[in-house]
C-alpha positions as a Markdown table, in Angstrom:
| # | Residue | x | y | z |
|---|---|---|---|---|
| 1 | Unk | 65.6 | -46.7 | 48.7 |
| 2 | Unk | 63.4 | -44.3 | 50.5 |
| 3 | Unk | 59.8 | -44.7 | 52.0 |
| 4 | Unk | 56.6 | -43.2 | 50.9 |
| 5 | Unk | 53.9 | -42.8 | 53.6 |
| 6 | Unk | 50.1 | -42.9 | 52.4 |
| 7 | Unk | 47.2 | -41.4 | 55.1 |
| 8 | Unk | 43.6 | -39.8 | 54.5 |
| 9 | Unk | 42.8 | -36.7 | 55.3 |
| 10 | Unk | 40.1 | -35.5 | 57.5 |
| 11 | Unk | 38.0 | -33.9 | 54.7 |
| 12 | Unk | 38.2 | -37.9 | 52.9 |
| 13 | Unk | 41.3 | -37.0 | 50.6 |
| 14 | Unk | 44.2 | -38.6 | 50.6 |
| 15 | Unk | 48.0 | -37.5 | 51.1 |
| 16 | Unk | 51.3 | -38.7 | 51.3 |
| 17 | Unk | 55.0 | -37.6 | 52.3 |
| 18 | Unk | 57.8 | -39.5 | 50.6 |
| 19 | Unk | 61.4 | -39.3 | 51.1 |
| 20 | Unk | 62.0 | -41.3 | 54.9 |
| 21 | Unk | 65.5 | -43.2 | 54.8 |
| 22 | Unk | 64.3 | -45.4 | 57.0 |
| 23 | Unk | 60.7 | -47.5 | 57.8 |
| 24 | Unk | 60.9 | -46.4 | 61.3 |
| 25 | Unk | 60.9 | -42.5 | 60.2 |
| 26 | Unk | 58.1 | -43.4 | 58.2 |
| 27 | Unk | 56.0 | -45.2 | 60.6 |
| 28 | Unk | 56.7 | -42.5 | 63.2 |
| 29 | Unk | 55.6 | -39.4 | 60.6 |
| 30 | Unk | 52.3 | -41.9 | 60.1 |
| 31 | Unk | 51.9 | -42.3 | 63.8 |
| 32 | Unk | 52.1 | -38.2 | 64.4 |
| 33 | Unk | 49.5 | -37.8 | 61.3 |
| 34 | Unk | 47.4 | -40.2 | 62.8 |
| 35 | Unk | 47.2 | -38.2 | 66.6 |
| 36 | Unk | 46.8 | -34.7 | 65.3 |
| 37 | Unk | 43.8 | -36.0 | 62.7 |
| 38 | Unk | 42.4 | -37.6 | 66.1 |
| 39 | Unk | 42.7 | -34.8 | 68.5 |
| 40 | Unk | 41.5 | -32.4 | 65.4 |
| 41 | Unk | 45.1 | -30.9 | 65.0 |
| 42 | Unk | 46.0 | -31.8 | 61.8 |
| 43 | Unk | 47.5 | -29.4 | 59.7 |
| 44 | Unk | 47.4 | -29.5 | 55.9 |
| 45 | Unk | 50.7 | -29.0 | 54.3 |
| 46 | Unk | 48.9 | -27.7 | 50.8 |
| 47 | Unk | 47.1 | -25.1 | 53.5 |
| 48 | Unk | 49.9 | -23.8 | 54.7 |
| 49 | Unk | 51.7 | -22.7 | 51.4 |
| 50 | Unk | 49.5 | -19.7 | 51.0 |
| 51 | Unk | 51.2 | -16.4 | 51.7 |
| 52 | Unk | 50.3 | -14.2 | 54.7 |
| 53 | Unk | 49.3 | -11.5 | 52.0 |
| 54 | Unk | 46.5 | -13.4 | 50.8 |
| 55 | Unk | 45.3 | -14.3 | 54.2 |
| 56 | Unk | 45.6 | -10.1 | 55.1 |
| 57 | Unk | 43.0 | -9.1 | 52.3 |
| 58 | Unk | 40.1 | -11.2 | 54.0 |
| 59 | Unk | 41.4 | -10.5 | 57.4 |
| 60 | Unk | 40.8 | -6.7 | 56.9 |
| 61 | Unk | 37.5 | -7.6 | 55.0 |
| 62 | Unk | 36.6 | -8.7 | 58.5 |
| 63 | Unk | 37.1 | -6.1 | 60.5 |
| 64 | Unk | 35.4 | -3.2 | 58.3 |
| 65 | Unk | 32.2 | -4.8 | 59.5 |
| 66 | Unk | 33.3 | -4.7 | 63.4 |
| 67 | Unk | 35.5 | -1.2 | 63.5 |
| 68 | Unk | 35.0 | 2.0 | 63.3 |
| 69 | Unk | 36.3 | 3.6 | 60.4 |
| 70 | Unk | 39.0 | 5.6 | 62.5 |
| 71 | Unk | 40.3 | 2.2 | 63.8 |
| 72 | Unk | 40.7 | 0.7 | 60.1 |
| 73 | Unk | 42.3 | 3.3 | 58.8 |
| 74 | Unk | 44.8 | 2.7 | 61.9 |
| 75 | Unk | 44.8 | -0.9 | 61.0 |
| 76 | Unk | 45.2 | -0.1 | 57.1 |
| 77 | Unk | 47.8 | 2.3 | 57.7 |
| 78 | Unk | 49.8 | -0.4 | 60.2 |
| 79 | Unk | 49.7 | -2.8 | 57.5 |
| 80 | Unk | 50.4 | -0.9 | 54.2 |
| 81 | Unk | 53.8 | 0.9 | 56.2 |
| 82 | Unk | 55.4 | -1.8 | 58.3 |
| 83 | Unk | 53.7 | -5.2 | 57.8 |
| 84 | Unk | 53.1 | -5.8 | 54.1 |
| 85 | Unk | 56.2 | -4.7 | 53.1 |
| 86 | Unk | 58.1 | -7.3 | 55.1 |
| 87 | Unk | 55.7 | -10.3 | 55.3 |
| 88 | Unk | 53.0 | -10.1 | 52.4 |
| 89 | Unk | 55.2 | -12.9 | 50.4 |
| 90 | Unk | 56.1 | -14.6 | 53.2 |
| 91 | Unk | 54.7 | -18.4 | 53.2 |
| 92 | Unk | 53.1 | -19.1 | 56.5 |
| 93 | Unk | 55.0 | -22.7 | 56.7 |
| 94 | Unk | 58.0 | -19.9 | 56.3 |
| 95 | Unk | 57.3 | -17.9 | 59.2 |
| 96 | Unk | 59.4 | -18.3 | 62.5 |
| 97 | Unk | 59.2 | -17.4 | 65.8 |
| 98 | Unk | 63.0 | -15.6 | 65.9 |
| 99 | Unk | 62.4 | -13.4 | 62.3 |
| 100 | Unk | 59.4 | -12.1 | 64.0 |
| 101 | Unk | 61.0 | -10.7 | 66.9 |
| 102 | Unk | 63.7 | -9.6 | 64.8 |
| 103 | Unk | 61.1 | -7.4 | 62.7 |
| 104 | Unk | 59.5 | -6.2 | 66.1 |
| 105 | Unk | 63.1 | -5.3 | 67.5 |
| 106 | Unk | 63.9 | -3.4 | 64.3 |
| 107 | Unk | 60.4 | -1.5 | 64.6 |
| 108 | Unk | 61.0 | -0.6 | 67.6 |
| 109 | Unk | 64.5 | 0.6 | 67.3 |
| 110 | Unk | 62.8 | 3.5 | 64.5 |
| 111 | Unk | 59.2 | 4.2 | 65.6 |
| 112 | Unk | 57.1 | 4.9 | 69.2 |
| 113 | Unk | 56.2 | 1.8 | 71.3 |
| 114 | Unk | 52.4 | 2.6 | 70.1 |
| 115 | Unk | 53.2 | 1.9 | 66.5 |
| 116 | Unk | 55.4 | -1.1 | 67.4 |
| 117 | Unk | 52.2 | -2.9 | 69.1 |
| 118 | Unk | 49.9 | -1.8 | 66.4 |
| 119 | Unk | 52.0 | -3.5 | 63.4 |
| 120 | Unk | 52.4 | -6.7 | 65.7 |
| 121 | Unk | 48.7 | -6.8 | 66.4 |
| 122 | Unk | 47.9 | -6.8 | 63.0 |
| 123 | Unk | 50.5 | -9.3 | 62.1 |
| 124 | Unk | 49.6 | -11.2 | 65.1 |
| 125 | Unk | 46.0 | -11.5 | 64.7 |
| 126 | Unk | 46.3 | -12.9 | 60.6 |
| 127 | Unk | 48.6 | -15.8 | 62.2 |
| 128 | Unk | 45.6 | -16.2 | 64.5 |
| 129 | Unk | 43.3 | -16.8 | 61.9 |
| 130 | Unk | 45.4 | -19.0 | 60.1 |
| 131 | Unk | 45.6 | -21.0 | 63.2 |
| 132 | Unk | 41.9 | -21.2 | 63.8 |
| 133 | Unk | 41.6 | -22.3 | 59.7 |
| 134 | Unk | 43.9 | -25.4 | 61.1 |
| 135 | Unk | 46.9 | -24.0 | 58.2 |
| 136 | Unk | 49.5 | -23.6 | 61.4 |
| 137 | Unk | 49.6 | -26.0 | 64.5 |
| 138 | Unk | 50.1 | -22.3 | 66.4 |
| 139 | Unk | 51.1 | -19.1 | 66.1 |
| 140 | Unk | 54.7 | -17.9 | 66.1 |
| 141 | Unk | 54.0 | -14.4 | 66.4 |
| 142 | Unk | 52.8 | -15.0 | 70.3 |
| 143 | Unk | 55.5 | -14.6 | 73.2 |
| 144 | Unk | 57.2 | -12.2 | 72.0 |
| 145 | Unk | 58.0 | -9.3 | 74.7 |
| 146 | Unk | 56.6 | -6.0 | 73.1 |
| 147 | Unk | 58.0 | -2.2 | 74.2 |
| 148 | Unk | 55.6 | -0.6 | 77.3 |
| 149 | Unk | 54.1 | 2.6 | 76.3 |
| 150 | Unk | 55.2 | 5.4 | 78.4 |
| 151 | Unk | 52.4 | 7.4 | 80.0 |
| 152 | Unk | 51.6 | 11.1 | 78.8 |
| 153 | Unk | 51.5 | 13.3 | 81.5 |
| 154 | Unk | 48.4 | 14.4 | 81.8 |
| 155 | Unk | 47.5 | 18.2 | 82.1 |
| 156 | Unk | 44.9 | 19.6 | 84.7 |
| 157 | Unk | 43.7 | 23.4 | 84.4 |
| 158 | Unk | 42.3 | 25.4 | 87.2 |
| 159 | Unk | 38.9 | 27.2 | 86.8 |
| 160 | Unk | 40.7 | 30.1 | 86.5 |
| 161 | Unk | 42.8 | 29.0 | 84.0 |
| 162 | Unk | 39.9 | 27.7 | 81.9 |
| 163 | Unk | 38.6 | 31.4 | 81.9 |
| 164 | Unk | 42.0 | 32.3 | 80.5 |
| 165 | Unk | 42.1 | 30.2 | 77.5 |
| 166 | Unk | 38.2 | 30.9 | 76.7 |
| 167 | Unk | 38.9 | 34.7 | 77.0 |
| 168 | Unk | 41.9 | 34.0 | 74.5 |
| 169 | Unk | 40.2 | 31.3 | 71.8 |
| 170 | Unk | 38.0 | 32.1 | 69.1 |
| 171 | Unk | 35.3 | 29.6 | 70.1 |
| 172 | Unk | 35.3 | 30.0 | 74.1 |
| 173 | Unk | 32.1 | 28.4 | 74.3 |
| 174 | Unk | 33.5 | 25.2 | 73.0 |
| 175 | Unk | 36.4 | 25.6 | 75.7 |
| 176 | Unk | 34.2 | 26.0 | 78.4 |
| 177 | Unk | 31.8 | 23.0 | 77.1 |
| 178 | Unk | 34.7 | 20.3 | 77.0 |
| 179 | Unk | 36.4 | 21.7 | 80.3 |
| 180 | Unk | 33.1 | 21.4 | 82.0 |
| 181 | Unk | 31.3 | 18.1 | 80.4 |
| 182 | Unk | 34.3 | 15.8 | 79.7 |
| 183 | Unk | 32.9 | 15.1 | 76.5 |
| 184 | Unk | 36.0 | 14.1 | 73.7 |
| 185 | Unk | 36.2 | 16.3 | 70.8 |
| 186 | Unk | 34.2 | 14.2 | 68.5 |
| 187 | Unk | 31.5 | 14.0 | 70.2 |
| 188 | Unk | 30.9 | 17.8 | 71.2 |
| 189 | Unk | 30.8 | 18.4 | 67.6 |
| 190 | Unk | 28.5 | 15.7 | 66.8 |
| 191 | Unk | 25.7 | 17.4 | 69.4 |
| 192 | Unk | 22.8 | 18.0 | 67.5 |
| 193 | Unk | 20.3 | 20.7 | 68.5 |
| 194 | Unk | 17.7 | 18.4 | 69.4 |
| 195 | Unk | 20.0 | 16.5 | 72.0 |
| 196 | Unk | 20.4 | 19.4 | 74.1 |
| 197 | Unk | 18.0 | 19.3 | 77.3 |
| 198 | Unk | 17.6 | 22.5 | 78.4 |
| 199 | Unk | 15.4 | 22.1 | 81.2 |
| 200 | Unk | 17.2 | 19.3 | 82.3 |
| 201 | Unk | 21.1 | 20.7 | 81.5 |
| 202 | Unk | 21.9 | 17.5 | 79.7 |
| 203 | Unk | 23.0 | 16.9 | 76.7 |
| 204 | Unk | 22.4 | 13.4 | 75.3 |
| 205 | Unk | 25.8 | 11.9 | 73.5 |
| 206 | Unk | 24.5 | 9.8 | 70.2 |
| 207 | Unk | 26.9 | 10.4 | 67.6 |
| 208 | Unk | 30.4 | 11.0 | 67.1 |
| 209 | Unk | 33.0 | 12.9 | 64.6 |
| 210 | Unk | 36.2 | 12.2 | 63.9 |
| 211 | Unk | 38.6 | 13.0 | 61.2 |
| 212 | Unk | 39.4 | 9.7 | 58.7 |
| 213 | Unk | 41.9 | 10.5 | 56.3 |
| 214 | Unk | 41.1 | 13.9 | 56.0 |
| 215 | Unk | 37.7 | 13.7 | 56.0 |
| 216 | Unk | 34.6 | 14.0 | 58.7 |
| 217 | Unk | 33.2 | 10.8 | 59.3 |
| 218 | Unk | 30.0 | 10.8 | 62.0 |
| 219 | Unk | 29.1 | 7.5 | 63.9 |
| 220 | Unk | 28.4 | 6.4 | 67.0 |
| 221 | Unk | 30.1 | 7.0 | 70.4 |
| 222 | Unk | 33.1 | 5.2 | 71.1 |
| 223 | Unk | 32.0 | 2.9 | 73.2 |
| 224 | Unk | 28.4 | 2.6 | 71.0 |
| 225 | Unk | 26.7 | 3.1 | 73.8 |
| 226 | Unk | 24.6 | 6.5 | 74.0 |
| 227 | Unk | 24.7 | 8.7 | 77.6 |
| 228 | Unk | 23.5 | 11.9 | 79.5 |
| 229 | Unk | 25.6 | 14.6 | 80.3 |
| 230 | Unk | 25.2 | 17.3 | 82.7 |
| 231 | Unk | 26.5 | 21.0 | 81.7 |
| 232 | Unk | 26.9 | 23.5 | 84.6 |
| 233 | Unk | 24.3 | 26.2 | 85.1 |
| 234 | Unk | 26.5 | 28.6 | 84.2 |
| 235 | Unk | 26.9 | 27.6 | 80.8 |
| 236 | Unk | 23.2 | 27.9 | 79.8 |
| 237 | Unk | 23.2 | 31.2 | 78.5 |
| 238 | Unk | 26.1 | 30.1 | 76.1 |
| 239 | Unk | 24.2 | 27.3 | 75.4 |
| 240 | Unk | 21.4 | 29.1 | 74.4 |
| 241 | Unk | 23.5 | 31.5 | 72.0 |
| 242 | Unk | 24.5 | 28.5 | 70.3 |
| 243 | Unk | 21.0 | 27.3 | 69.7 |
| 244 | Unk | 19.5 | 30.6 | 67.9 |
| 245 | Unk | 18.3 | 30.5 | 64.5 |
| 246 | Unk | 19.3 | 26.5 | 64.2 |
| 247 | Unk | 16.9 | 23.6 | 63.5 |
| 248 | Unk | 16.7 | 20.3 | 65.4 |
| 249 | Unk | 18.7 | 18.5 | 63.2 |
| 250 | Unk | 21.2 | 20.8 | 63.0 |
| 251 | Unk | 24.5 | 20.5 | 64.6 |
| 252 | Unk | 25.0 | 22.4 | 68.0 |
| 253 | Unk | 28.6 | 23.9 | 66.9 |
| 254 | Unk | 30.0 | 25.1 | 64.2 |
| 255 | Unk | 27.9 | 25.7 | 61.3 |
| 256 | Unk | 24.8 | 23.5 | 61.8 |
| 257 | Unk | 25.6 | 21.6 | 58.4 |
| 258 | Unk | 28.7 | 20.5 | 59.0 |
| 259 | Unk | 30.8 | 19.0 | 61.9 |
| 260 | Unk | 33.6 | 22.1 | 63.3 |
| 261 | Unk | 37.0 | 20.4 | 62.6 |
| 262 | Unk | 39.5 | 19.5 | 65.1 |
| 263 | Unk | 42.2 | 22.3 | 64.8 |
| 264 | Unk | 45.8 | 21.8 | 63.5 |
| 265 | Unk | 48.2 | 21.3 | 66.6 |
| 266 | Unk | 50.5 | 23.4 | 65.3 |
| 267 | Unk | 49.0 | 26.3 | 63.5 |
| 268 | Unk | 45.0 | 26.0 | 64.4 |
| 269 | Unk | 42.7 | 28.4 | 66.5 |
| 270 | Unk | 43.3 | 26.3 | 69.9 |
| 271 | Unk | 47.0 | 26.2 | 69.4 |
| 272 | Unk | 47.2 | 30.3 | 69.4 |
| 273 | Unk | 45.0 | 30.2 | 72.1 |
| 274 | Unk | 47.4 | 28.4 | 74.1 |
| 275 | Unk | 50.0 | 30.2 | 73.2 |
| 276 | Unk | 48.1 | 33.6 | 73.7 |
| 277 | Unk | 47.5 | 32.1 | 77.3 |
| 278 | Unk | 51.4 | 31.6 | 77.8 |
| 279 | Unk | 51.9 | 34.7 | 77.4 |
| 280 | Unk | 49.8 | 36.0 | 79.8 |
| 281 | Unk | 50.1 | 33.1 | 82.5 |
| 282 | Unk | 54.2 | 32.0 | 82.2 |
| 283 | Unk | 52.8 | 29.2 | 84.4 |
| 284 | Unk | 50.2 | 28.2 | 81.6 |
| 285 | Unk | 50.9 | 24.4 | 80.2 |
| 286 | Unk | 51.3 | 23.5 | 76.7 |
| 287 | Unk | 48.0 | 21.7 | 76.2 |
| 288 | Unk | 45.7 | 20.1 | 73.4 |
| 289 | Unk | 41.9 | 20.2 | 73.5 |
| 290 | Unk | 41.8 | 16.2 | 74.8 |
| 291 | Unk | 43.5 | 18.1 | 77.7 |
| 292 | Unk | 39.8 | 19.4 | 78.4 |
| 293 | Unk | 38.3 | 16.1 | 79.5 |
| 294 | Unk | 41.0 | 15.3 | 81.7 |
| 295 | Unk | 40.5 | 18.9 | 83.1 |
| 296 | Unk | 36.7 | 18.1 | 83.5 |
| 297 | Unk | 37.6 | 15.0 | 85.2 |
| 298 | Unk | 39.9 | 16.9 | 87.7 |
| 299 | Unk | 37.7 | 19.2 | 88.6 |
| 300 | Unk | 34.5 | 17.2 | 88.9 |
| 301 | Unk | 36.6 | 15.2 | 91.4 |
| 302 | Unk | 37.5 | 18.0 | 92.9 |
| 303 | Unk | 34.3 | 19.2 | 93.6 |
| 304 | Unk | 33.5 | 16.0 | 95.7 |
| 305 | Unk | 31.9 | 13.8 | 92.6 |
| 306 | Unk | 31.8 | 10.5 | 93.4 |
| 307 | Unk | 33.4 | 7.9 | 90.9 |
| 308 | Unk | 30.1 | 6.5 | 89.4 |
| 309 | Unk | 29.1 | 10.0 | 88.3 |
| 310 | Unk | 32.2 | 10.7 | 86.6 |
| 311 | Unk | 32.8 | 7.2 | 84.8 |
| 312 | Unk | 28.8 | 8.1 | 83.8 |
| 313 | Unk | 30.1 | 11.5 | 82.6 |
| 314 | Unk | 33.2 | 10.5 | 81.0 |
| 315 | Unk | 31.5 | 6.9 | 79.1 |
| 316 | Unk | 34.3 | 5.1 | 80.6 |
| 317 | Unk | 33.3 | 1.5 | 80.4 |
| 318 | Unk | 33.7 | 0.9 | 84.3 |
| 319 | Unk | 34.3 | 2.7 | 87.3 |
| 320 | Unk | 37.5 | 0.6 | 87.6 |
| 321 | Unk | 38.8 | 2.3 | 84.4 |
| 322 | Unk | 38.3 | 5.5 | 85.7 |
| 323 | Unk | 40.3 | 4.9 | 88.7 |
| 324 | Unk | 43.0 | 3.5 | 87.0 |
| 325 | Unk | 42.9 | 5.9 | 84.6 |
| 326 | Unk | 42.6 | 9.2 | 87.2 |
| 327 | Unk | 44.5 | 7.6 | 90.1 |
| 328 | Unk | 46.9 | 10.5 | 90.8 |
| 329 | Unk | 43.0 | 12.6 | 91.1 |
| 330 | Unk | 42.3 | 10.0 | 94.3 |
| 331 | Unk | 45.7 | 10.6 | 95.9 |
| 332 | Unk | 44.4 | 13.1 | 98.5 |
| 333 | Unk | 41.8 | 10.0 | 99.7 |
| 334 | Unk | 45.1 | 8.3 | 100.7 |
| 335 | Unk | 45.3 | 11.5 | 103.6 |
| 336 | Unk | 42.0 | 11.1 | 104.4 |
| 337 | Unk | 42.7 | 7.5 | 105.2 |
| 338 | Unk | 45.8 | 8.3 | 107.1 |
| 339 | Unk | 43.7 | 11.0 | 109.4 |
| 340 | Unk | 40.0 | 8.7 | 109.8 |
| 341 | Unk | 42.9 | 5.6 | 111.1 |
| 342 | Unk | 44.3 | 8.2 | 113.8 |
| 343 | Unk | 41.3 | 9.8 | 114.9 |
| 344 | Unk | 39.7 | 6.3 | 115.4 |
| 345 | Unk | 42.7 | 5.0 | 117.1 |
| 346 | Unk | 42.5 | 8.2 | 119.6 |
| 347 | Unk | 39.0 | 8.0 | 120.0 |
| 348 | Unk | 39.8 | 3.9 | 121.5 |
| 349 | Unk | 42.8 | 5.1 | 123.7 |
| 350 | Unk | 40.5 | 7.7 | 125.5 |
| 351 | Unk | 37.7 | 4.7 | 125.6 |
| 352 | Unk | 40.4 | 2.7 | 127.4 |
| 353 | Unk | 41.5 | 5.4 | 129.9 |
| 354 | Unk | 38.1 | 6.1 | 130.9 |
| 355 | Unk | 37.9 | 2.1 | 131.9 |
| 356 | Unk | 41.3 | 2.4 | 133.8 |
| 357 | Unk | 40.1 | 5.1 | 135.6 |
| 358 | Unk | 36.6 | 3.7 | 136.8 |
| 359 | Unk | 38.5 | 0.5 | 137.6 |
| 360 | Unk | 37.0 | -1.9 | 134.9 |
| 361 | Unk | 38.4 | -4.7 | 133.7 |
| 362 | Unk | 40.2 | -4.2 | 130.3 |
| 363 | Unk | 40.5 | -6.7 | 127.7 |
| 364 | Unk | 44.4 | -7.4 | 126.5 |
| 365 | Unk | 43.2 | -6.4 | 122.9 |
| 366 | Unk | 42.1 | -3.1 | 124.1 |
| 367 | Unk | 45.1 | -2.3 | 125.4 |
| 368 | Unk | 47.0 | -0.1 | 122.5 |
| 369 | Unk | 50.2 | 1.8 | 122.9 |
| 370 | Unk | 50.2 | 5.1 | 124.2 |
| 371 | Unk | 49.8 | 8.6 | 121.9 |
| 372 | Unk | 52.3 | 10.5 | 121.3 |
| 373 | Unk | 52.6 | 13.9 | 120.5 |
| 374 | Unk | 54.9 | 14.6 | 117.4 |
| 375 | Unk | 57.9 | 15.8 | 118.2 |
| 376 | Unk | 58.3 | 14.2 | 121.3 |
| 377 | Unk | 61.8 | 13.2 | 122.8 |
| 378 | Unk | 60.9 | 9.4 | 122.2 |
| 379 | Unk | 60.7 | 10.8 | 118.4 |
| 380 | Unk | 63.7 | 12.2 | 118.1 |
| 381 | Unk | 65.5 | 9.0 | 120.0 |
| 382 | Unk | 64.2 | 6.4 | 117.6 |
| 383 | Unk | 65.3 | 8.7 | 114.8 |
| 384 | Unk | 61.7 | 9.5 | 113.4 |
């Protein structure tokens, strides 16, 4: 004999699970129905039968209206290579925690940690959605320890150095523009005549270029939010050059009609440059041209710019994500902190003396240790 357990749905309809050996099975199944349906939880059995395929076609429906198309194709790409071809047919009541990390180990074992976290985003984020359509109770895909991405070292050229790859490139003025603005690649080669500023120096950031798929595709900024830019004086009469026998609409490099191309990193104008450079300059680094905006960063820092005006500059979202992102730029602050404590502390041990000496009363607090001189013997005794 078994037991066949009839409840009603929250959209009115009615289902029912058969197969308990005993009553008490049944009536604790009914009880557990009967909670989640109260607390909203409930999860239709029928709903979760659908395959995580057929939930991945609306899901990337969705995000064409809320990415840029660079970012889809990334998202396309991550799902067509590594997550289709292991869980489109999968049933979401199939999926479990431990085959997920399994997949994500295996990933990891063949590709960089960048890819890795891309395919489990994707993956991820579809079992969100189901969970939010109430098909799972929650997602398996979360908890599961991703690789770190390691750090590129980043690359900082002097100004001298800067005049050494122009002097070597076919387009120095673009060299000197992205060393000196911070401006990414895409969105020096969106500039459009009429967004240069000439009596001002600015140029004003609206759109931006990137290669999708082999092809040029112009929107907006990366953070869609439009900014000023300051170009150095020096760079005006290039500037101007660039300008001559061009219309407003037309673009600032390259043509006019078309956006210039970012070159091939292994066989394109900026890559013979570079290696043109080497030659002359052993010392040179192996860079790329988003090597340019760090380089502008560097050396607006270096200059004494203060962190608001390069965040500005750069389009960063936040001064705190500049800082993180150019810490090793601020290390030399950490001296400055060490001499401003020592000079203070000097300037309250001669304030002390002075009240010894005149015979006035000193507060314990005031009191501080002695200076020493380095290199003294008590230095070498304790070792320091």
């Amino acid at each position: 004999m078994r037991y066949l357990v009839r409840y009603r749905k929250p959209d009115g309809s009615q289902g029912n699970r058969r197969g308990f050996h005993t009553k008490v099975e049944a009536q604790h199944f009914l009880a557990e129905v009967s909670v989640s349906i109260s607390k909203k939880a409930f999860v239709d059995p029928a709903d979760s039968r659908v395959t995580i395929g057929e939930l991945a076609e609306s899901w990337l429906l969705d995000q064409t209206a809320v990415l840029k198309p660079s970012s889809m194709h990334a998202l396309r790409s991550a799902w067509r290579t590594h997550v289709g071809p292991r869980w489109a047919e999968v049933r979401l009541d199939a999926v479990r925690y431990s085959d997920i990390r399994a997949w994500v180990t295996d990933i990891a074992g063949r590709r960089k940690a960048t890819t890795t976290i891309r395919a489990y985003g994707v993956l991820a984020a579809i079992l969100d959605v189901a969970v939010r359509d109430r098909r799972l109770a929650d997602n398996p895909a979360r908890g599961i320890k991703l690789p770190r991405k390691t750090p590129k070292r980043r690359v900082y050229l002097t100004h001298s150095q800067v005049d050494l790859l122009a002097n070597q490139a076919l387009h120095p003025t673009l060299v000197y523009f992205l060393a000196y603005t911070g401006l990414r690649w895409g969105e020096a080669t969106g500039l459009r005549v009429a967004d240069v500023n000439l009596g001002r120096r600015r140029v004003n950031v609206q759109e931006n270029a990137v290669m999708v798929n082999g092809a040029v595709v112009t929107g907006t900024p990366k953070t869609h939010a439009t900014r000023s830019v300051p170009y150095p004086e020096f760079l005006e009469d290039l500037i101007r050059l660039q300008l001559r026998l061009k219309r407003p609409e037309h673009l600032l490099f390259g043509n006019g009609s078309e956006p210039q191309r970012l070159p091939n990193s292994l066989d394109g104008w900026f890559a013979a440059a570079v290696r043109r450079a080497m030659r002359v300059d052993p010392t040179f680094p192996r860079i790329t041209p988003h090597d340019l905006r760090h380089t502008a960063a560097s050396l607006a820092i270096s200059a004494g710019a203060n962190v608001k005006a390069v965040q500005r500059m750069l389009g960063h979202a936040s001064a705190a994500m500049t800082l993180d992102t150019y810490a090793d730029l601020f290390d030399d602050d950490l001296d400055y902190v060490a001499q401003a404590l020592t000079s203070a502390r000097h300037a309250a041990v001669v304030v002390v003396q002075e009240q010894q000496e005149r015979g006035a009363p000193t507060r314990p607090s005031a009191i501080l240790p002695p200076m020493r001189s380095p290199g003294s013997p008590g230095d070498a005794a304790r070792g320091l």
